[in-house]
C-alpha positions in Angstrom: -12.4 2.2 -20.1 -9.8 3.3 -17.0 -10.8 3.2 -13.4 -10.7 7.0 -13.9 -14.5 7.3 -12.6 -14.1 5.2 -9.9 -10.9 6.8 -8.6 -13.4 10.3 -9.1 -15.5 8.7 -5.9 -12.5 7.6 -3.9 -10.7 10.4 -4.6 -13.3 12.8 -3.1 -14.2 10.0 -0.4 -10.4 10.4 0.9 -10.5 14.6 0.2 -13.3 14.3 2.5 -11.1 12.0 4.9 -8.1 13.9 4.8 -9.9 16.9 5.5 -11.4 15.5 9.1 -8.2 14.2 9.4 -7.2 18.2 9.7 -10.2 18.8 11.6 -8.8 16.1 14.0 -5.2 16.7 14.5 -6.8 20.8 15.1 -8.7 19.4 17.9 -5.7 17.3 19.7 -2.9 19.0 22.1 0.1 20.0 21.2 3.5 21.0 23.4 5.1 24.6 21.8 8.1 26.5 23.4 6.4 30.4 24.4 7.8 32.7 26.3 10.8 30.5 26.7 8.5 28.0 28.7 7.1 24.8 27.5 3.5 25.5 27.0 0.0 22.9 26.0 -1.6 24.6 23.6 -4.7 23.0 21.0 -3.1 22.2 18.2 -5.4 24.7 15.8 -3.6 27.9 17.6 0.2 25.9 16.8 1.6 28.6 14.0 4.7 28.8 11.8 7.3 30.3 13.6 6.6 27.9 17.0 8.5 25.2 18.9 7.3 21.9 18.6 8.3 19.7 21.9 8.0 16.3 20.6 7.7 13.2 22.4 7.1 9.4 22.3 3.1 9.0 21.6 2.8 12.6 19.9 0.7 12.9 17.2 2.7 15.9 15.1 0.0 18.7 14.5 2.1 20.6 11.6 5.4 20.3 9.0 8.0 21.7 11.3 12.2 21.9 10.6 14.2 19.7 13.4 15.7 22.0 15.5 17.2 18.9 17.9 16.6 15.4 18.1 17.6 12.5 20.5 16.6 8.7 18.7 13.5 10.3 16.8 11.5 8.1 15.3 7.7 8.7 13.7 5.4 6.8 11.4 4.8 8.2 8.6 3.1 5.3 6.7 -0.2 7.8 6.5 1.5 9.8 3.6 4.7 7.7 2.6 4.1 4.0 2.7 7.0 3.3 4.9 5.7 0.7 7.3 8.6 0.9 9.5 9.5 3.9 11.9 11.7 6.1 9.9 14.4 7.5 12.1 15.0 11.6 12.4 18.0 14.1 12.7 18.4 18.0 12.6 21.5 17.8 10.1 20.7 19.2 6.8 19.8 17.3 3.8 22.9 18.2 0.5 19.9 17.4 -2.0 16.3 18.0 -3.3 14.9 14.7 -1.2 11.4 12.9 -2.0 8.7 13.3 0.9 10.0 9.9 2.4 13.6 11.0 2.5 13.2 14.0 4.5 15.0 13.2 7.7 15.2 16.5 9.0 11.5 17.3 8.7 8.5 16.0 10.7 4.9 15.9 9.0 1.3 16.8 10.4 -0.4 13.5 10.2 2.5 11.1 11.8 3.3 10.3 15.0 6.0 9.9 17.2 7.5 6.3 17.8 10.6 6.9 19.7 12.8 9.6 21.3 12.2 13.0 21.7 12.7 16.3 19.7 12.7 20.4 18.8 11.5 21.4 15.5 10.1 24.8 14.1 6.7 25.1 12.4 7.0 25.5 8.8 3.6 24.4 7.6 -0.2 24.6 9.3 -3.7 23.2 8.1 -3.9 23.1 4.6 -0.6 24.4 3.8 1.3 21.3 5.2 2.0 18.3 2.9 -1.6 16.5 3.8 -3.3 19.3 3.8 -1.8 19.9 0.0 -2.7 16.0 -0.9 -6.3 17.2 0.4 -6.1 20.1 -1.7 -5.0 18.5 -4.7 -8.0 15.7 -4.1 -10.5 18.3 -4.0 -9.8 20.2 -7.2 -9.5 16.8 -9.3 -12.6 17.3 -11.6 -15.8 14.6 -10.9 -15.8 12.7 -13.9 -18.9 10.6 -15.5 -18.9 7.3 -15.3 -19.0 5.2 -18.3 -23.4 4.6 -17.7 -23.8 8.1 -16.8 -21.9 9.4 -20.3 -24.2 6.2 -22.2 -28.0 7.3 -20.5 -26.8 11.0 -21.1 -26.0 10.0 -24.7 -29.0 7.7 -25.1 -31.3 10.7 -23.5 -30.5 13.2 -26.2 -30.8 10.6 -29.0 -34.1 9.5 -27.8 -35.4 13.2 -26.9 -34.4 14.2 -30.4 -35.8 11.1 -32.2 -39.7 11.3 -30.4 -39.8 15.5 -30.9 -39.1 14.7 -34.6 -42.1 11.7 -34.5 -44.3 14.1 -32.9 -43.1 17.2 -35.1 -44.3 14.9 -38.4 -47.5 13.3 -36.4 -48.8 16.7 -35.8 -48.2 17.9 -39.5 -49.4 15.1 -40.8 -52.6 15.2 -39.0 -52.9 18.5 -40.1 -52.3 18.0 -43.6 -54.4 15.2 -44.2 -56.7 16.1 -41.7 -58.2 19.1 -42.6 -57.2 21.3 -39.8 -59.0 24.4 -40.3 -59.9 26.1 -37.2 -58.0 26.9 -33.8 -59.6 24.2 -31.8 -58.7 21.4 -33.9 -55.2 22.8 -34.2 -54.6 22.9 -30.5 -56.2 19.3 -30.3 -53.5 18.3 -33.0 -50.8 19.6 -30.4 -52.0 18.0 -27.7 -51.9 14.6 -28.8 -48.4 15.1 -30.4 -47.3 16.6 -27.2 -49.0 13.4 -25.3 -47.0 11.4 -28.0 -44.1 12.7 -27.1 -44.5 12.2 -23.3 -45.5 9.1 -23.7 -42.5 8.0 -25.5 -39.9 8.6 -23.2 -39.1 5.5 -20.7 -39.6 7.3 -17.6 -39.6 3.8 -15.7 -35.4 3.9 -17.3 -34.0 5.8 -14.3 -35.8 3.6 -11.2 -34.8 0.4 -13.1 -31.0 1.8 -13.7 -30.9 2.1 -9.9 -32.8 -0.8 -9.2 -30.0 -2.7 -11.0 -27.4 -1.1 -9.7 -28.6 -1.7 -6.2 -28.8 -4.9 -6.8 -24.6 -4.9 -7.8 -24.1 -3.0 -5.0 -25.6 -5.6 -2.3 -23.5 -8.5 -3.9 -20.3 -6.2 -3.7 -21.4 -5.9 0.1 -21.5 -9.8 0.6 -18.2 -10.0 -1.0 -16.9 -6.8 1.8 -16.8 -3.9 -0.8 -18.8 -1.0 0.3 -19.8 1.2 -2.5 -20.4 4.6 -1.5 -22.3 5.5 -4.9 -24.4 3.6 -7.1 -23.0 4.4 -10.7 -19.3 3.3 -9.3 -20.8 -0.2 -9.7 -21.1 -0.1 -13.1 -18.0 1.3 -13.2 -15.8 -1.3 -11.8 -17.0 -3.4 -14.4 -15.1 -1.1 -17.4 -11.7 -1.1 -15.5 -8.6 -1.9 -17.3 -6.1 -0.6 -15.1 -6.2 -0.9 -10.9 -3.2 0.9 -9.0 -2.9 0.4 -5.9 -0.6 1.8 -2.6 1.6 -0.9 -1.0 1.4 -0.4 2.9 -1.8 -2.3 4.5 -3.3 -2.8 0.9 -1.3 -5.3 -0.8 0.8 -5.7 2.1 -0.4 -6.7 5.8 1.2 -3.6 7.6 3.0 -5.6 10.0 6.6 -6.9 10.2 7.5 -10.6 10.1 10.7 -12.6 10.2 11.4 -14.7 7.4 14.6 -15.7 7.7 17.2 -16.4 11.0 21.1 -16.6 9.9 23.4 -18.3 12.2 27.0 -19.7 12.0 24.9 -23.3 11.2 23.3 -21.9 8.3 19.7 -20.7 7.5 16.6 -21.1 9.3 13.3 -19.9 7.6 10.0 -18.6 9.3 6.8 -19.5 8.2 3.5 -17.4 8.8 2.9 -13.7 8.5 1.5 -11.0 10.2 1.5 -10.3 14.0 -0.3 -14.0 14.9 2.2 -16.3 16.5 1.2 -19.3 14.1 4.1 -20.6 12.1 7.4 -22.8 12.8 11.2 -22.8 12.1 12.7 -24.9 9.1 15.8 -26.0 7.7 16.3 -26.7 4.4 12.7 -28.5 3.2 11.8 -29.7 7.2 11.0 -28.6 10.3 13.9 -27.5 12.7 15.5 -29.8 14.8 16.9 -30.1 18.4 20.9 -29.7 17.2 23.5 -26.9 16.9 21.1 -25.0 14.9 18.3 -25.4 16.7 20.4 -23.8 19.8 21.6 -20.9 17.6 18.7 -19.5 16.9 16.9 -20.2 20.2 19.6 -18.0 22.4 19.1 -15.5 18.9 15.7 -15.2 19.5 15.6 -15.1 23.5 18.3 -11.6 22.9 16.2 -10.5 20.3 13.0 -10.4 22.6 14.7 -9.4 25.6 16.4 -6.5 23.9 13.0 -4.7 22.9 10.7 -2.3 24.7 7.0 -3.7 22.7 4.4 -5.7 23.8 2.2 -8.6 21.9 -1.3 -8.4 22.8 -4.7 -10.2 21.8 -7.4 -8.2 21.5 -10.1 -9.7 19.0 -6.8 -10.1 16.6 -3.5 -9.6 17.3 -1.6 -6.2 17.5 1.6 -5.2 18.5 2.0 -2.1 21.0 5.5 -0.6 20.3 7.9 -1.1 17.7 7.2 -2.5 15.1 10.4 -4.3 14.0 10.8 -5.1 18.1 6.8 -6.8 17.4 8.4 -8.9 14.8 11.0 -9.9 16.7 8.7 -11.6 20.1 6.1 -12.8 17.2 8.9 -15.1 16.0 10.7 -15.8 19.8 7.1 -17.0 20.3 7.1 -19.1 17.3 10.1 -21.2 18.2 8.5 -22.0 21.9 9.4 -18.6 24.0 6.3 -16.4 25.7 7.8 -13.1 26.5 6.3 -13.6 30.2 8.4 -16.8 30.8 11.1 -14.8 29.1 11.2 -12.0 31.8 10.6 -14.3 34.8 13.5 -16.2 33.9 16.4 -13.0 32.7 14.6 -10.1 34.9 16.1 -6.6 33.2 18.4 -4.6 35.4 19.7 -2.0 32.8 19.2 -0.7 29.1 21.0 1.4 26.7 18.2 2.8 24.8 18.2 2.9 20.9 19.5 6.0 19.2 19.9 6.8 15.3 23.8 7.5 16.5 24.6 4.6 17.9 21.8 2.4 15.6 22.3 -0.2 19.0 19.9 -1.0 21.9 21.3 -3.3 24.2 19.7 -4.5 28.0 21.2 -6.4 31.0 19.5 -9.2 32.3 20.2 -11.5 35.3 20.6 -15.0 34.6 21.1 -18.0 37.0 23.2 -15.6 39.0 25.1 -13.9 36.8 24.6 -10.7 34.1 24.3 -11.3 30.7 24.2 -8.1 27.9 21.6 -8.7 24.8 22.5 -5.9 21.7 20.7 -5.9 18.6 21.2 -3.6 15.9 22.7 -3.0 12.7 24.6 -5.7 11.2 27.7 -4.0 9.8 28.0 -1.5 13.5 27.4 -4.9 16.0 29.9 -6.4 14.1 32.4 -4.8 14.7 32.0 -4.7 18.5 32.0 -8.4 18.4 35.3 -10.6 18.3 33.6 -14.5 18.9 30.6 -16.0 17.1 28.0 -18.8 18.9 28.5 -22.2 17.1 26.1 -24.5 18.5 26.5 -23.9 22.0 30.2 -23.2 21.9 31.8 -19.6 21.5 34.4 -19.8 18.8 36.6 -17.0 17.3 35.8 -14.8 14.6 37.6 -14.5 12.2 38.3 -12.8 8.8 36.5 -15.2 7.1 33.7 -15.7 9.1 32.8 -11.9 9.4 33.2 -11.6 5.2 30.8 -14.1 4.9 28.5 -12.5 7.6 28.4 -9.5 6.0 27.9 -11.0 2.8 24.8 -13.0 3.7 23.9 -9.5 5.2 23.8 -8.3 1.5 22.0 -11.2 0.2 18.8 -10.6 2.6 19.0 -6.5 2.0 18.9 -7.7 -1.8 15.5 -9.4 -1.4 14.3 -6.0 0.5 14.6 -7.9 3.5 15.4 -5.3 6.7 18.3 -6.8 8.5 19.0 -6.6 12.4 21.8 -8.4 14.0 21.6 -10.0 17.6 24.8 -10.2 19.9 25.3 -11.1 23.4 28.0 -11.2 26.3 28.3 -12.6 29.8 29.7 -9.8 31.9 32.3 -10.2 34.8 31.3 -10.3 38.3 32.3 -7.1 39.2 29.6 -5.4 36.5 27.6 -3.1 38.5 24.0 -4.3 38.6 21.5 -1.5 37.6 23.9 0.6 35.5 24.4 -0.2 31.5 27.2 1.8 29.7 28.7 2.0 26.3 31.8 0.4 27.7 30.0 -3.1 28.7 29.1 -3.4 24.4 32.7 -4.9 23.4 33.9 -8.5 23.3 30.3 -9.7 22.2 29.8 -12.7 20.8 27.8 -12.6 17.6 24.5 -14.6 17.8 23.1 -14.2 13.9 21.4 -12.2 11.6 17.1 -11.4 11.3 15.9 -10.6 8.7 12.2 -9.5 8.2 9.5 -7.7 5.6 5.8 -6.2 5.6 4.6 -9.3 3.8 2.3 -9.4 0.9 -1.1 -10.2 1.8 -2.1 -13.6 0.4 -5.5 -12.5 -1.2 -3.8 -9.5 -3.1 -1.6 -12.2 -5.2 -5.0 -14.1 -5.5 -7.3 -10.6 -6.7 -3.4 -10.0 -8.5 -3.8 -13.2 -11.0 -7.8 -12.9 -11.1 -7.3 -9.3 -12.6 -5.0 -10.4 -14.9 -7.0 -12.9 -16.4 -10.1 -10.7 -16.5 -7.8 -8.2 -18.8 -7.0 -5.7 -16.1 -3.3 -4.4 -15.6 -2.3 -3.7 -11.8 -0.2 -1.3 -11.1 1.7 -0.7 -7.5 2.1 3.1 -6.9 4.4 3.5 -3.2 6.3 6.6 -1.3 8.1 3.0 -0.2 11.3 2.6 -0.7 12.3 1.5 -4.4 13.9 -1.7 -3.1 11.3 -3.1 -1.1 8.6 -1.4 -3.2 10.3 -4.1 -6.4 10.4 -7.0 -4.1 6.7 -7.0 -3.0 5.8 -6.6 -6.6 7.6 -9.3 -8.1 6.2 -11.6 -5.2 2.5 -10.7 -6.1 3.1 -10.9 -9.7 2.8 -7.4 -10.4 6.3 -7.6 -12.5 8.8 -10.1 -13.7 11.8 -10.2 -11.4 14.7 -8.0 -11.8 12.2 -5.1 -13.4 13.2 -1.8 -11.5 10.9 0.5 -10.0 10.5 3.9 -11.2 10.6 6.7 -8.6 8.9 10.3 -8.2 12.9 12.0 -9.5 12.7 9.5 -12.7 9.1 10.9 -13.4 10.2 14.4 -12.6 12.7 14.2 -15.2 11.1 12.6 -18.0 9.0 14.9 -20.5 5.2 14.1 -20.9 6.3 12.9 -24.8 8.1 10.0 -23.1 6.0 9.7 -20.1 3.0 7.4 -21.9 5.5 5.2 -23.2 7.3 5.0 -19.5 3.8 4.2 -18.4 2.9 1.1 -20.6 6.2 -0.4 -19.5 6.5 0.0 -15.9 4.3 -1.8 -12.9 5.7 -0.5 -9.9 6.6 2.8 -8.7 8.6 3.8 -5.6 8.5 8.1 -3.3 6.2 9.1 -5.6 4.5 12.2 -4.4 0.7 13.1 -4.7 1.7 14.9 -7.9 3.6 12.2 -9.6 0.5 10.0 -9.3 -2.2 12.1 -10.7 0.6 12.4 -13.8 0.6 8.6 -13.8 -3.1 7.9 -13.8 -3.7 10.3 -16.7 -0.8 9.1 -18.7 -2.5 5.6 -18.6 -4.2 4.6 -22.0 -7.8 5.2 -21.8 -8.8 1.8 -23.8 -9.5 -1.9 -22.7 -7.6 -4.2 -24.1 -5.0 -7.7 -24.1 -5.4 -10.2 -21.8 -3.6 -8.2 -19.2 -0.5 -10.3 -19.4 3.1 -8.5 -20.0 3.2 -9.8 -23.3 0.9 -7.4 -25.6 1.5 -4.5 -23.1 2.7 -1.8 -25.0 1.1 -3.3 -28.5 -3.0 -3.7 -27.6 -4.9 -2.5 -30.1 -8.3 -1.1 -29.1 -11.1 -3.2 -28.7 -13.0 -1.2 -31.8 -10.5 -2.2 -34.1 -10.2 -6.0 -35.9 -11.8 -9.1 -34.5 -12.2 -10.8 -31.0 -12.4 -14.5 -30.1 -12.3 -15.2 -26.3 -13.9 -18.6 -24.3 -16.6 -17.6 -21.8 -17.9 -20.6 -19.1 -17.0 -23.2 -21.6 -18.6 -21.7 -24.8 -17.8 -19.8 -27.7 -18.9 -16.3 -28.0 -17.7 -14.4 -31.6 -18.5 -10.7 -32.5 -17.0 -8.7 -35.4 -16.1 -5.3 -35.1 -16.7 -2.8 -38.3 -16.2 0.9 -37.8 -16.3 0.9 -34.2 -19.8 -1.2 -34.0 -20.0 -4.3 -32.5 -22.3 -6.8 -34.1 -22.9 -10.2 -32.5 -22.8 -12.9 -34.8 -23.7 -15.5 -32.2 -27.9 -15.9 -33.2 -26.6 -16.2 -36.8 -24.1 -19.2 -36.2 -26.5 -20.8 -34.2 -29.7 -20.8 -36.6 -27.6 -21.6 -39.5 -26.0 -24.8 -36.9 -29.7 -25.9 -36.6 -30.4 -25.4 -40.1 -27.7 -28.4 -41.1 -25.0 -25.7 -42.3 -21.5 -26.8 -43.1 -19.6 -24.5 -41.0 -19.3 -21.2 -39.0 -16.5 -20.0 -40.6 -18.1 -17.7 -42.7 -19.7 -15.7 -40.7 -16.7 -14.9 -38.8 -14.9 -13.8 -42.4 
């Protein structure tokens, strides 16, 4: 039986969440443009037609159109998955674009990372894209769960079986009784009527509950909350789980994993935002060397050049950027605290991050003189800088060197890795303190490459290979990006490696005849919209069966259909399947066993 019932409950659970999600985001402030003056209005009086002002912090009370936007960032991982801040522009899009590729469109629901922005109202309240997700939530039918259907059907069976018994008590007493008169009649009714009540097991619902209460307090010691009894029940007849990616099977925070430099790779161990972890090269720990130096200046530009913050508060959490998080988790990994950092290169200028320029860079003095930390992307850093660090020597850069930069560039964007690199430059004596301009980012010297993920959360790959061997397939359904949406899968074991993801376009275009078969052979799915998901949980077969490896999917027959062997706790449990009963043959074998038989076998034939 499919998870259908259960994802009934959680459906409505998050209708009922998105909805005072609404009633939220209607209670906050918003900034429109009326009257040609910049005006606070609550954000349950914003309407299409209005001029969102947009700023770092905002929360975005409606879909609007980008009118303007100056390094735009928001999070949208509330509707998309994307765990990093997806940068925004007004220019227009040349093609139909999944939700998470709409650059020139904000969302209600996401917030504001970065920069600053115009953008008309398209959309309010239910009408915007969560507000449509509610909508759709709300109208998917509540579905009986597998005991529900059973006491229903065992109800009727049992109803009708003990009016018949009573039906042929009561004429039988009359018949052979010798019911005569009115008054003996009525008696005759009465007991078949007392018969009949007496016949049904109305202790059946309490001890159902009573049961099922008792499931639901061990799901509580294990950290499950179930909001309804009857899911209980349920979770025990799931073949299929499919699950989002962002903060379920992933942690929802970026981590380094690998450090490139001219002296080859350095790996970073640990996930997460918790500074616990070290540096390593090849199967050891780093050492003191040329390496070791590489990566150390690396780092101190990378934490310099960022605008978050690192904070403990019960766990850790990062207030800013994300990626720029990532970046002073791993500085403080290798040895550097942000505060020691800052005493020892105080900032004296910035050049802020913008999707144009896809740079940041800051000025920082340093035993007397300036020195410029840029990080960005790889391939536009690059070519602003014409010496690489080697060691702690500044050597040329040549042809060579920057082919092979950018191709170890493509080997980490490959394994879904997002790159950033990391340059620096001492500027000349005559570099006016306080004041940071595009002209001081040339003649850098390239420091290395980062590259980092949203890792997979190490439980999910344990509850991965524990549903697996219990029979149940998991399936991976993302508004990620395909890439990176592959590459977590394949780490968890959701899919062998090299197995594509298939996005919300390839579901759009394939016909519901070929969309079952699409379903059985694919684990992972990448910008799927609310729609494309309800398609792929109905298109799921609606039967247990397999061992939920890879290698029956596609062939399982249903369970009501030949015979089943399977080990349980070290004993052998056999039951033969005719016509779509189950019989257990397990009493048998063991009398005949005790009875000095000569084997099983023939009661398994």
């Amino acid at each position: 039986m499919l998870l259908n019932a259960v994802l009934g409950y959680a459906q409505e659970a998050r209708a009922e969440r998105a909805v005072a999600a609404l009633g939220a985001m209607t209670a906050a402030q918003a900034r429109v443009l009326r009257d040609g003056e910049p005006r606070p209005v609550p954000a349950r009086e914003v309407v299409p037609g209005d001029i969102l002002l947009l700023e770092e912090g905002n929360a975005v009370p409606a879909d609007a159109r980008l009118l303007g936007a100056v390094s735009l960032r928001t999070l949208e991982a509330s509707l998309t998955g994307e765990s990093l801040p997806v940068g925004k522009d007004a220019a227009p899009l040349d093609h139909a674009a999944a939700l998470g590729d709409r650059r020139n469109m904000v969302l209600s629901g996401t917030a504001v990372s970065g920069g600053r922005g115009r953008a008309v109202v398209t959309a309010t309240g239910m009408g915007t894209e969560i507000g449509r997700i509610a909508g759709l939530l709300g109208r998917t039918p509540a579905e009986e769960t597998p005991l529900q259907r059973e006491l229903g059907r065992t109800g009727r069976r049992l109803g009708a079986l003990v009016l018949v018994i009573a039906g042929v008590m009561a004429l039988t007493l009359v018949l052979v009784g010798g019911v005569r008169d009115l008054a003996a009649l009525v008696d005759v009714l009465l007991l078949a009527v007392a018969l009949a009540v007496a016949a049904v097991p109305e202790g059946l619902p309490a001890i159902t509950s009573a049961v099922l209460a008792l499931g639901t307090g061990r799901m509580a010691r294990r950290r499950a909350v179930v909001r309804r009894l009857p899911a209980v029940e349920t979770l025990g007849s799931a073949s299929v789980i499919a699950s989002d990616k962002t903060g379920t099977l992933t942690r929802n925070e970026m981590t380094v994993r690998e450090v490139v430099t001219a002296s080859g790779v350095t790996g970073v161990t640990g996930g997460g935002y918790a500074p616990e972890g070290e540096l390593s090269a090849g199967k050891g720990p780093l050492r003191l060397g040329p390496q070791w130096a590489e990566v150390e200046r690396l780092l101190i530009g990378a934490a310099l050049a960022s605008n978050a913050a690192l904070r403990e508060e019960g766990r850790w959490t990062v207030q800013g950027d994300p990626t720029e998080g990532a970046l002073i988790v791993a500085a403080r990994k290798a040895g550097l605290s942000p505060g020691e950092l800052d005493a020892r290169l105080p900032r004296v200028g910035e050049l802020p991050f913008s999707s144009e320029r896809k740079r940041m860079s800051t000025v920082h003095r340093e035993a007397g003189r300036l020195v410029l930390f840029s990080k960005g992307a790889p391939d536009v850093l690059l070519e602003r800088c014409t010496s690489e660090l080697v060691g702690e020597e500044v050597h040329p850069l040549s042809g060579a060197r920057r082919a092979a930069i950018r191709a170890e560039n493509e080997r980490l964007a490959a394994r879904a890795l997002r790159t950033l690199g990391v340059a620096s430059r001492t500027l000349p004596g005559n570099a006016p303190a306080g004041e940071a301009t595009e002209d001081l980012e040339r003649d850098l010297v390239f420091l290395g490459l980062v590259g980092m993920i949203d890792p997979p959360r190490e439980e999910a790959r344990a509850a991965v290979a524990r549903a697996r061997e219990a029979g149940i397939r998991p399936l991976m359904i993302t508004g990620d990006h395909p890439v990176t949406a592959a590459a977590i899968a394949t780490e968890l074991g959701l899919v062998s490696p090299g197995e594509r993801a298939l996005t919300g376009a390839d579901l759009a275009r394939l016909p519901e005849s070929e969309l079952e078969r699409a379903v059985r052979e694919t684990g992972v799915y990448a910008r799927v919209d609310p729609e494309h998901k309800l398609r792929i949980v109905r298109a799921l077969p609606t039967w247990r069966g397999g061992r939920g490896d890879d290698r029956g999917r596609g062939e399982r027959r249903p369970r009501a259909e030949g015979r089943r062997h399977r080990r349980d706790d070290g004993r052998h449990r056999h039951r033969r399947v005719q016509r779509g009963r189950r019989h257990g043959a397990r009493r048998r074998q063991l009398r005949h066993h005790r009875r000095g038989g000569r084997s099983w076998a023939r009661h398994l034939r």
